[in-house]
N, CA, C and O of each residue as an XYZ file, in Angstrom:
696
protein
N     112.122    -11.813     29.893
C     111.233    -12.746     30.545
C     110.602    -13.677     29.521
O     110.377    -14.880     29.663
N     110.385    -12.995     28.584
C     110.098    -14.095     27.431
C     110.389    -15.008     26.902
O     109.646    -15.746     26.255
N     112.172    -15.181     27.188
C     113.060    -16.533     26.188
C     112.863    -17.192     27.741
O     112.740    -18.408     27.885
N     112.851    -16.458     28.633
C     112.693    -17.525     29.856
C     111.479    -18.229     30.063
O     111.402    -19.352     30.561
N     110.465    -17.483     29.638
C     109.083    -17.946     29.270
C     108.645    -19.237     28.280
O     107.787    -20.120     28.251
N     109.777    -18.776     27.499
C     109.563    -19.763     26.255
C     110.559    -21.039     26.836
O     110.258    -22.147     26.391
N     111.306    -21.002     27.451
C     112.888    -21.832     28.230
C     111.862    -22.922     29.142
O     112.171    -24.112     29.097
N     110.948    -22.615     29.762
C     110.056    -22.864     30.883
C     109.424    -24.343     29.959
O     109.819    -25.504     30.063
N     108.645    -23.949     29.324
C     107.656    -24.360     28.735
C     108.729    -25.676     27.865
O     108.544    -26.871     28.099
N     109.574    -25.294     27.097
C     110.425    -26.568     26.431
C     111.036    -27.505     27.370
O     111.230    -28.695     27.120
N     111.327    -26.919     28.452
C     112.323    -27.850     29.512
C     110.556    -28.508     30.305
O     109.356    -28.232     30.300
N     111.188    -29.148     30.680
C     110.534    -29.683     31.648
C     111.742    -29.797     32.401
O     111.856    -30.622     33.308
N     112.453    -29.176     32.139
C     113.494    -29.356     32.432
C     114.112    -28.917     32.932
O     113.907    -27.706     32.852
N     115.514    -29.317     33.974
C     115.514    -29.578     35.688
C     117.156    -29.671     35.599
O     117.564    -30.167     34.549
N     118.169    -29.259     36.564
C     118.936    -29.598     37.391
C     120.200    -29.549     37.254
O     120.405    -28.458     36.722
N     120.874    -29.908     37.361
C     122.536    -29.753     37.631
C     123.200    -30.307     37.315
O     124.150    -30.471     38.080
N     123.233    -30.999     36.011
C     124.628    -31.494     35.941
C     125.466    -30.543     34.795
O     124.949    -29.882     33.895
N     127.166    -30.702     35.160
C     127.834    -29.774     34.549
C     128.239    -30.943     33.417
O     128.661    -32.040     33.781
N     128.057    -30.570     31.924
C     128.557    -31.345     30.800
C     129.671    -31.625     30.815
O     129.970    -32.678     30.251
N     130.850    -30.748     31.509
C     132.523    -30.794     31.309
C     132.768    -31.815     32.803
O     133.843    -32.269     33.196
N     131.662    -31.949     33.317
C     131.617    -33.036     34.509
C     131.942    -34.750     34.351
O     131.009    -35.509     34.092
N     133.514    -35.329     34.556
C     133.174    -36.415     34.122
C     132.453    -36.930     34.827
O     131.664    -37.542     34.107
N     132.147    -37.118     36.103
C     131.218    -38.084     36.686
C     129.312    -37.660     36.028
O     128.367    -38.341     36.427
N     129.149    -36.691     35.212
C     127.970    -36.855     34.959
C     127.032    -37.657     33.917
O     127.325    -38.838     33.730
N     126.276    -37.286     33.442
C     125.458    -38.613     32.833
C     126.339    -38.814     31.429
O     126.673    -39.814     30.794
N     126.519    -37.605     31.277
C     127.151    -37.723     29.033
C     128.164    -38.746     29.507
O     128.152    -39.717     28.750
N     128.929    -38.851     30.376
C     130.559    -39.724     30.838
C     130.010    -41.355     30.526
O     130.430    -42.359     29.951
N     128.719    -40.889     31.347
C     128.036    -42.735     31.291
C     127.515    -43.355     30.155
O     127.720    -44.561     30.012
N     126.786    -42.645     29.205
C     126.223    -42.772     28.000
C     126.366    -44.076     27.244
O     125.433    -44.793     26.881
N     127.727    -44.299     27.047
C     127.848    -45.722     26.100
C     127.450    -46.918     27.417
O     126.548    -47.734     27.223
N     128.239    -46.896     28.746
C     127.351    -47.970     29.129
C     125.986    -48.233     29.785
O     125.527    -49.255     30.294
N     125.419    -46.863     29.598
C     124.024    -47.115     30.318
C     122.813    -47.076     28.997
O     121.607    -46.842     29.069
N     123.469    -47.325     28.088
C     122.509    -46.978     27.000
C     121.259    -48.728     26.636
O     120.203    -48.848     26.014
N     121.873    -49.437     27.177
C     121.229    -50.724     27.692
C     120.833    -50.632     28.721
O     119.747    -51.207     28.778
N     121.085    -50.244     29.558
C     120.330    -50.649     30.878
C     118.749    -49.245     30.846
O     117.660    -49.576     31.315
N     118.880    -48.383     30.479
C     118.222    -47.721     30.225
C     116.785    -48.303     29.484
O     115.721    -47.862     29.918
N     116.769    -49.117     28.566
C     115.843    -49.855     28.422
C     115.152    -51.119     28.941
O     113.968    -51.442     28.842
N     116.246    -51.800     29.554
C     116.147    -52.879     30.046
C     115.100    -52.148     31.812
O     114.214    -52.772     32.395
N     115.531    -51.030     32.126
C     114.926    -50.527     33.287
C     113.972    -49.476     33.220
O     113.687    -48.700     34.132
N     113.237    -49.525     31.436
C     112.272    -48.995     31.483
C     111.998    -47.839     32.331
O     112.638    -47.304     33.236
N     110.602    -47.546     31.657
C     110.582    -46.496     32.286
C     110.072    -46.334     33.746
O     109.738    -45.276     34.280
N     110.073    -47.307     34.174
C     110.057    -47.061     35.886
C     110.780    -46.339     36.834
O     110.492    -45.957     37.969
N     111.974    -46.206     36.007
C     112.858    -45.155     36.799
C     112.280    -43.926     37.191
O     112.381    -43.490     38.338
N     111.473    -43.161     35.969
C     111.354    -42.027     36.067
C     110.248    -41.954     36.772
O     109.968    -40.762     36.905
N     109.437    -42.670     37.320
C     107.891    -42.523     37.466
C     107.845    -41.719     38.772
O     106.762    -41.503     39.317
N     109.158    -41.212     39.351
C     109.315    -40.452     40.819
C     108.830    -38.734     39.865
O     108.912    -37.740     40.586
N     108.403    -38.497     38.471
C     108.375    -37.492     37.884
C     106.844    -37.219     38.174
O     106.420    -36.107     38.489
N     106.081    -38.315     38.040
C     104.332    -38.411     38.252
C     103.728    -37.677     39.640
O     103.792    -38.063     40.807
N     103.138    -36.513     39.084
C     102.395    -35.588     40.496
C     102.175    -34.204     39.478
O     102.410    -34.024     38.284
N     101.655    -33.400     40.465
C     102.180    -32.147     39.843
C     102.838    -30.883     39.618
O     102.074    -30.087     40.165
N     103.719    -30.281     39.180
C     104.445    -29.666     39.668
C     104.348    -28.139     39.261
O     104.085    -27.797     38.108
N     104.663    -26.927     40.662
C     104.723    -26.129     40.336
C     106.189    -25.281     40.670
O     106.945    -25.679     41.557
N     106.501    -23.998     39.797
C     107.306    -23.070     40.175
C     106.762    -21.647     40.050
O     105.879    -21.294     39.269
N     107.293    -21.020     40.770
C     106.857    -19.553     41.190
C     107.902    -18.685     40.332
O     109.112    -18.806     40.525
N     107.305    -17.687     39.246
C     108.378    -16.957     38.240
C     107.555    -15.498     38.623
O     106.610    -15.181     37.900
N     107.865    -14.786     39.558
C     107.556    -13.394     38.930
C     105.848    -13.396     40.044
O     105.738    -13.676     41.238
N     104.713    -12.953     39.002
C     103.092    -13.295     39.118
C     103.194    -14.413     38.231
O     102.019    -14.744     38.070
N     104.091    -15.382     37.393
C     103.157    -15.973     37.203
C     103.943    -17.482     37.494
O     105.078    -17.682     37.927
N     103.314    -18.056     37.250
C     103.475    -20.010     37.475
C     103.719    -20.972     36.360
O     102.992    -21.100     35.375
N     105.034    -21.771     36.663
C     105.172    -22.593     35.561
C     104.921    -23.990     36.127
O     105.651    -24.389     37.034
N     103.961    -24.741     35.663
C     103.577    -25.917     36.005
C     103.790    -26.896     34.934
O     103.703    -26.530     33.762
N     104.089    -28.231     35.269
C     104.025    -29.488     34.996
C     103.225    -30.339     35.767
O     103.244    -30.120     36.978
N     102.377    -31.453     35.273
C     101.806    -32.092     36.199
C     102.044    -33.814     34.454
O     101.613    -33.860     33.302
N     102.960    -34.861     35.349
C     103.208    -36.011     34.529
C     102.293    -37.346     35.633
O     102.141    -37.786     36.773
N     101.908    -37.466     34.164
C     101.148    -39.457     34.276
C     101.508    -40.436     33.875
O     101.638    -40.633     32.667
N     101.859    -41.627     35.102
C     102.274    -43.111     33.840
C     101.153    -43.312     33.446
O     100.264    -43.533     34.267
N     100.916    -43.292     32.216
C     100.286    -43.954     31.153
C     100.308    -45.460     31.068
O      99.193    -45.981     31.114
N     101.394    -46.309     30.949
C     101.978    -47.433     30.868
C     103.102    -47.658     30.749
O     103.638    -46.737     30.133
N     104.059    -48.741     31.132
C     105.114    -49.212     31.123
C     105.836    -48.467     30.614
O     106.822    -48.029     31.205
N     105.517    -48.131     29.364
C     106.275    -47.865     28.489
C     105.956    -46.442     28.164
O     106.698    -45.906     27.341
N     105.059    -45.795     28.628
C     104.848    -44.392     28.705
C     104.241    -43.198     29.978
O     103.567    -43.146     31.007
N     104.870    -42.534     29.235
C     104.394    -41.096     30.469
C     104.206    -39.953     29.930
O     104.921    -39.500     29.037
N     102.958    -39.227     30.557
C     102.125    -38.525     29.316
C     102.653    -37.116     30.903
O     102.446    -37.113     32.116
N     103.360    -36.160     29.943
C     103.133    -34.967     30.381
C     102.844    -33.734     30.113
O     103.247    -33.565     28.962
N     102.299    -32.594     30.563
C     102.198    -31.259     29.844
C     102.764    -30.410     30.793
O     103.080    -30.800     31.917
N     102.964    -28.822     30.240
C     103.721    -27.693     30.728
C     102.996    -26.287     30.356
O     102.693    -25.766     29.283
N     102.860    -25.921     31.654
C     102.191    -24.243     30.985
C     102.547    -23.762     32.126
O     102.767    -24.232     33.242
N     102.578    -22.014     31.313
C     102.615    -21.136     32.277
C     101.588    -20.338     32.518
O     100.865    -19.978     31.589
N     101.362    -19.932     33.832
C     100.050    -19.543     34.115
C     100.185    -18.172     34.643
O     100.711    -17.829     35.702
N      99.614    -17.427     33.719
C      99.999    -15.747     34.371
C      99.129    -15.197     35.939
O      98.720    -16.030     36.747
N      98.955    -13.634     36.157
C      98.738    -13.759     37.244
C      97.313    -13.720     37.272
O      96.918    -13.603     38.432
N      96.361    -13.775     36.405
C      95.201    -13.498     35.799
C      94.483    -15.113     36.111
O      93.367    -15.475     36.483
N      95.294    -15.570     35.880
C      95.079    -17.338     35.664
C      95.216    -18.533     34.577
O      95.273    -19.762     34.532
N      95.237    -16.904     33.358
C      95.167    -17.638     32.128
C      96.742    -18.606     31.642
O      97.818    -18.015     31.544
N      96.642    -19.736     31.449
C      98.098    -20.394     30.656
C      97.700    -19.898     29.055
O      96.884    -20.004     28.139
N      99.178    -19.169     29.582
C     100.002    -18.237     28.070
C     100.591    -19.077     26.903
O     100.493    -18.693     25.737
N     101.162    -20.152     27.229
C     101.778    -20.939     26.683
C     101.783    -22.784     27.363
O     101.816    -23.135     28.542
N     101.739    -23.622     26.158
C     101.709    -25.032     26.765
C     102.406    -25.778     26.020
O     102.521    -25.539     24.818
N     103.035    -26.892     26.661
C     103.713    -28.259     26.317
C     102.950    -29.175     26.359
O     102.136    -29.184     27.282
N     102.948    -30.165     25.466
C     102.485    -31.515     25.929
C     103.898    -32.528     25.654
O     104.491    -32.388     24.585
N     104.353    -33.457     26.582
C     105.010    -34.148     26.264
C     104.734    -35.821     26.486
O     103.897    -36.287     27.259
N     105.667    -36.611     25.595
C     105.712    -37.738     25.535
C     107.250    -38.599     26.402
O     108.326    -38.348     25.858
N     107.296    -39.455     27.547
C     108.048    -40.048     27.186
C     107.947    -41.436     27.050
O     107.183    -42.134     27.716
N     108.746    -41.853     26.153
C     108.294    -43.535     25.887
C     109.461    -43.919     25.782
O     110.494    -43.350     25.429
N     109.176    -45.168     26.193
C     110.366    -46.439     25.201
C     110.143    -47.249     24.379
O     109.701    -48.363     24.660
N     110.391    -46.878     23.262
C     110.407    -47.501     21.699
C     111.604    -48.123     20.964
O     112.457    -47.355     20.520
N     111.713    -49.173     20.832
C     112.552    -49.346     20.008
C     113.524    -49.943     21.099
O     113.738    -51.053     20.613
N     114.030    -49.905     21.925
C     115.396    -50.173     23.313
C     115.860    -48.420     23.403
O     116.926    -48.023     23.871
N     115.045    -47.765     22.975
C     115.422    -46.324     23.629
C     114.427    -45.634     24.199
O     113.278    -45.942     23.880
N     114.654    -44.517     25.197
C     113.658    -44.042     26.046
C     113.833    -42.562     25.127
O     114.944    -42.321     24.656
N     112.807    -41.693     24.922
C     112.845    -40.587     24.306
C     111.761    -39.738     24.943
O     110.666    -40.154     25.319
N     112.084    -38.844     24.993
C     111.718    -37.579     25.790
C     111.291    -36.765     24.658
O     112.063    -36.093     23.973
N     109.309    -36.903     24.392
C     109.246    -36.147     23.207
C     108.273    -34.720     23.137
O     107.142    -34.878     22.679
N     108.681    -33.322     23.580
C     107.884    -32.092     23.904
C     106.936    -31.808     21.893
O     107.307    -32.226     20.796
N     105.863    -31.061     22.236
C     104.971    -30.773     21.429
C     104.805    -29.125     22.121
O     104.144    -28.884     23.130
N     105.587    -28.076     21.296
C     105.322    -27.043     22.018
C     104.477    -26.172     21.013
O     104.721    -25.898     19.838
N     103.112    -25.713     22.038
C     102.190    -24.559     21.020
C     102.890    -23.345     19.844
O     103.535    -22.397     20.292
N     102.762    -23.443     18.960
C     103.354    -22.303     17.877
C     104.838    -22.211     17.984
O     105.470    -21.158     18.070
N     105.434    -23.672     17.966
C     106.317    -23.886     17.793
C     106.875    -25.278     16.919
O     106.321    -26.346     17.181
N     108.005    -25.255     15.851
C     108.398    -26.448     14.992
C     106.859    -26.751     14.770
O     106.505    -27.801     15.306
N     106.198    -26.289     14.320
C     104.862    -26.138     12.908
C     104.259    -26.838     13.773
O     103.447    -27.367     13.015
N     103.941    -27.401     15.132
C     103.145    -28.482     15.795
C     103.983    -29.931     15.949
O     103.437    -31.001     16.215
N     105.246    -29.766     15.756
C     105.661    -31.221     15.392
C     106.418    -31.562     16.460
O     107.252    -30.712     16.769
N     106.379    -32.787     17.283
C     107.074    -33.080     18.315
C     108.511    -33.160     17.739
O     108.855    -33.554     16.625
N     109.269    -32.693     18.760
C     111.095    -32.717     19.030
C     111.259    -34.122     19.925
O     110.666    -34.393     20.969
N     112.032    -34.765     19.358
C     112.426    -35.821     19.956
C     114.234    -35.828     20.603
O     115.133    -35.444     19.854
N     114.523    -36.289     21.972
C     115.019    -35.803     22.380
C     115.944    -37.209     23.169
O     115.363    -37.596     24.183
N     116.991    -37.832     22.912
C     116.926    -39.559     23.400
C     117.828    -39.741     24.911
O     118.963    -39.271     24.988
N     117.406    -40.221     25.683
C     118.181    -40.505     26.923
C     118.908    -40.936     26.425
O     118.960    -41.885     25.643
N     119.993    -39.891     27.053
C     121.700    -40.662     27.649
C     121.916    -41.086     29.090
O     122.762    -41.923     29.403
N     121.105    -40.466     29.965
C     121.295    -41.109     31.030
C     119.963    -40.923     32.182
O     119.507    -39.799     32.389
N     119.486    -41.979     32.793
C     118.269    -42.468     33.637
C     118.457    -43.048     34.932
O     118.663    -44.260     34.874
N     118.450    -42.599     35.985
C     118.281    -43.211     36.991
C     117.211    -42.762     37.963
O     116.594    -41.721     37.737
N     116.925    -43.611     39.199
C     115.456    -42.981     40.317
C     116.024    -42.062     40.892
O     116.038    -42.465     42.055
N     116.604    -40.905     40.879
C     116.982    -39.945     40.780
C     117.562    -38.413     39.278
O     117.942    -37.255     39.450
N     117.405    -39.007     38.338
C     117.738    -38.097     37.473
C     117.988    -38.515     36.236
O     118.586    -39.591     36.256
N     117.727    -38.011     34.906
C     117.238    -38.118     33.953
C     117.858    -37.353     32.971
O     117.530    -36.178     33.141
N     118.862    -37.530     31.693
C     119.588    -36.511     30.560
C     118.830    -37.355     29.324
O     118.794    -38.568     29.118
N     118.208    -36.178     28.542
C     117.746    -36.649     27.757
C     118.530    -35.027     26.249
O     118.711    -33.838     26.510
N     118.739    -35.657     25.051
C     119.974    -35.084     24.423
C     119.046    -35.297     22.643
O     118.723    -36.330     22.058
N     118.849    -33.696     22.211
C     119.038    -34.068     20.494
C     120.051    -32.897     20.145
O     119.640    -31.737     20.134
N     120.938    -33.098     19.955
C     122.252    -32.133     19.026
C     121.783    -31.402     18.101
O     122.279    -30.303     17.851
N     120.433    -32.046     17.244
C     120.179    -31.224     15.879
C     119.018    -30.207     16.260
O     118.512    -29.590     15.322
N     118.546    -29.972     17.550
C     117.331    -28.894     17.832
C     118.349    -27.706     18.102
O     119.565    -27.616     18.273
N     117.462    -26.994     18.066
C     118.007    -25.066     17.593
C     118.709    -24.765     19.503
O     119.864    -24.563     19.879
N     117.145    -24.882     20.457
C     117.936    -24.783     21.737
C     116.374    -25.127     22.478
O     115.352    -24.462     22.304
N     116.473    -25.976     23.076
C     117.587    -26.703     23.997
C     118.246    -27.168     23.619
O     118.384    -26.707     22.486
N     119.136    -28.180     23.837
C     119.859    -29.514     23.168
C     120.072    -30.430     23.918
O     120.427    -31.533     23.501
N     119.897    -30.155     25.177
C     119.933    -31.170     26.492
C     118.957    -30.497     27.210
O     118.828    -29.273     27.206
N     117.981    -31.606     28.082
C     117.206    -31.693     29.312
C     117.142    -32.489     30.161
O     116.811    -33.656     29.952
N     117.376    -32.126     31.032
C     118.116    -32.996     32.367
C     116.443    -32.431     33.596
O     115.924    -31.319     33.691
N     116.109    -33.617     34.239
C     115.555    -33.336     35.179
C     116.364    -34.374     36.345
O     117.087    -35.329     36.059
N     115.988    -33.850     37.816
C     116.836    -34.275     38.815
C     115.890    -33.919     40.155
O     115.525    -32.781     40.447
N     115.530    -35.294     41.002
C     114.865    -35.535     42.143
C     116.043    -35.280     43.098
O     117.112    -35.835     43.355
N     115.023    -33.630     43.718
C     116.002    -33.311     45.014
C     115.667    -34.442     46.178
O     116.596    -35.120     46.617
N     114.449    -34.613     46.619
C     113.420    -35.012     47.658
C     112.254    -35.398     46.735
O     112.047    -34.906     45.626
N     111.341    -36.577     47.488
C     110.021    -36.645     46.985
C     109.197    -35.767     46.334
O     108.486    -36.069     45.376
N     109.338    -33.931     47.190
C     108.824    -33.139     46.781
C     109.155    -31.775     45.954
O     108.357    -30.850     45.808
N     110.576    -31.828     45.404
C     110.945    -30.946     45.018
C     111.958    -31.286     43.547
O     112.987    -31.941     43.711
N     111.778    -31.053     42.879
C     112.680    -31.515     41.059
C     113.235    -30.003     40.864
O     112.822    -28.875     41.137
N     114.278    -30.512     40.308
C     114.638    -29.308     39.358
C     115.060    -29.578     37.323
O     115.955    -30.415     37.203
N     114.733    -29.213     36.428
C     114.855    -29.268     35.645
C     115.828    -28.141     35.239
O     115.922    -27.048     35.797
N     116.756    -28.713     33.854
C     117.571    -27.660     33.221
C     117.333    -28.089     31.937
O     117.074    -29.233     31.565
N     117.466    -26.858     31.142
C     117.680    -27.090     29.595
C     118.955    -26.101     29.464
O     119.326    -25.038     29.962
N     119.412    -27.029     28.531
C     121.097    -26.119     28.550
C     121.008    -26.949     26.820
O     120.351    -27.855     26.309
N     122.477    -25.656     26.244
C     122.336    -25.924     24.707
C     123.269    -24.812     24.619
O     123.823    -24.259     25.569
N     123.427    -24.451     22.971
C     123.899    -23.386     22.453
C     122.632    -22.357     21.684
O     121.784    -22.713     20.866
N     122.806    -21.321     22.131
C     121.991    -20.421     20.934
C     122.464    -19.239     20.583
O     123.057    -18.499     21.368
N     122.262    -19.001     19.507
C     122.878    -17.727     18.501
C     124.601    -17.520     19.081
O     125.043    -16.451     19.503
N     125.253    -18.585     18.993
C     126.829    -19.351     19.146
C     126.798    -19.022     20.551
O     127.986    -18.998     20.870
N     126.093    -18.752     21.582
C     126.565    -18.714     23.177
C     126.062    -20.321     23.624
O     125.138    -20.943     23.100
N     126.808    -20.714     24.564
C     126.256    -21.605     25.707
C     125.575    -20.872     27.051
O     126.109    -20.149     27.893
N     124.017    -21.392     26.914
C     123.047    -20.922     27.478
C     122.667    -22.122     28.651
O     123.218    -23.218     28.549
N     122.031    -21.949     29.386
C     121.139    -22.793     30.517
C     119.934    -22.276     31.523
O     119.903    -21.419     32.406
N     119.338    -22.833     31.195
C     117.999    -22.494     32.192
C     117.882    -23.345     33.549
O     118.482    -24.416     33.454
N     117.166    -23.104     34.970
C     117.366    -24.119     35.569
C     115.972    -23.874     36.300
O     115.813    -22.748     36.771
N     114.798    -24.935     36.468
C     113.506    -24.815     36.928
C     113.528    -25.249     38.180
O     113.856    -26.435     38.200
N     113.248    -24.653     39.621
C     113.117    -25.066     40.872
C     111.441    -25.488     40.934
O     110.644    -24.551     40.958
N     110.931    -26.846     40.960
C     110.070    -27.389     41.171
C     109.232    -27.379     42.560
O     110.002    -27.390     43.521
N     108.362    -27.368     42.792
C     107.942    -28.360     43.980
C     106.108    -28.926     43.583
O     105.138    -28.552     42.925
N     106.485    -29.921     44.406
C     105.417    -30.832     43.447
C     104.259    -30.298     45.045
O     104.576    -30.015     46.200
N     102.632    -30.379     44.202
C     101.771    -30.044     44.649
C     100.453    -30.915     44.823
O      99.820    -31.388     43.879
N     100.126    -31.060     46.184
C      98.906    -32.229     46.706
C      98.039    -31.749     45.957
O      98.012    -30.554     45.660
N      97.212    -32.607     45.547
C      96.053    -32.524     45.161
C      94.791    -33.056     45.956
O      93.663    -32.925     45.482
């Protein structure tokens, strides 16, 4: 429950696509790697609310804000059955530079230092964001089922297996 614990908290991350999939986002990569900036980050802003999943007693939540155009401020914790959050994310995504990057800050993890993570593929429905050189994840994909429900995946290699996590969302009124 713990690497899933710890899986939770790095992903924000959501959903289904199969990598050996040509129709999925890695297939699109070289030509959406422009339009991806050019369409800002408005695409994603269907991510803004807050979101919970049900693990066990306890709760893994996200709740993301546009910030501005060009950013979206999110965090991640899990909340045991006590109430207390065990563990937290804060993430960044921005567009800098003509790239959109997906950047997590996870507690007592990589010394405090954000992982940067760069879209390969963005649309108002779903989101691959990819760094090859992190330990694991190495891909995070989130994906709008409905208005009210996301799923996130983090998928990668660790200790030489191909691994994947997959987060069933549903976003919560406030």
């Amino acid at each position: 429950m713990y690497r899933f614990l710890i899986s939770a908290i790095i992903v924000l991350t959501v959903l289904s696509c199969n990598s050996g999939d040509d129709n999925g986002p890695a297939s699109h990569h070289k030509k959406n790697v422009k339009s991806i900036a050019k369409g800002k980050l408005r695409d994603l802003w269907w991510l803004e609310g807050s979101w919970i999943m049900q693990y066990g007693e306890a709760a893994i939540t996200e709740v993301w804000t546009v910030a501005a155009d060009t950013l979206m401020l999110g965090s991640s914790g899990v909340v045991n059955k006590q109430g207390d959050t065990v563990m937290t994310e804060q993430i960044r995504l921005v567009l800098e530079n003509d790239s959109l990057w997906y950047m997590p800050t996870v507690s007592n993890q990589n010394n405090g230092q954000e992982i940067k993570f760069k879209a390969l593929f963005v649309s108002d429905t779903m989101a691959s964001f990819e760094n090859p050189m992190h330990d694991y994840p190495q891909r995070i994909i989130y994906r709008r089922l409905s208005d009210t429900t996301i799923d996130a995946r983090i998928e990668g290699i660790e200790n030489g297996k191909t691994m994947s996590d997959v987060f069933h969302y549903k976003k919560v009124k406030l």
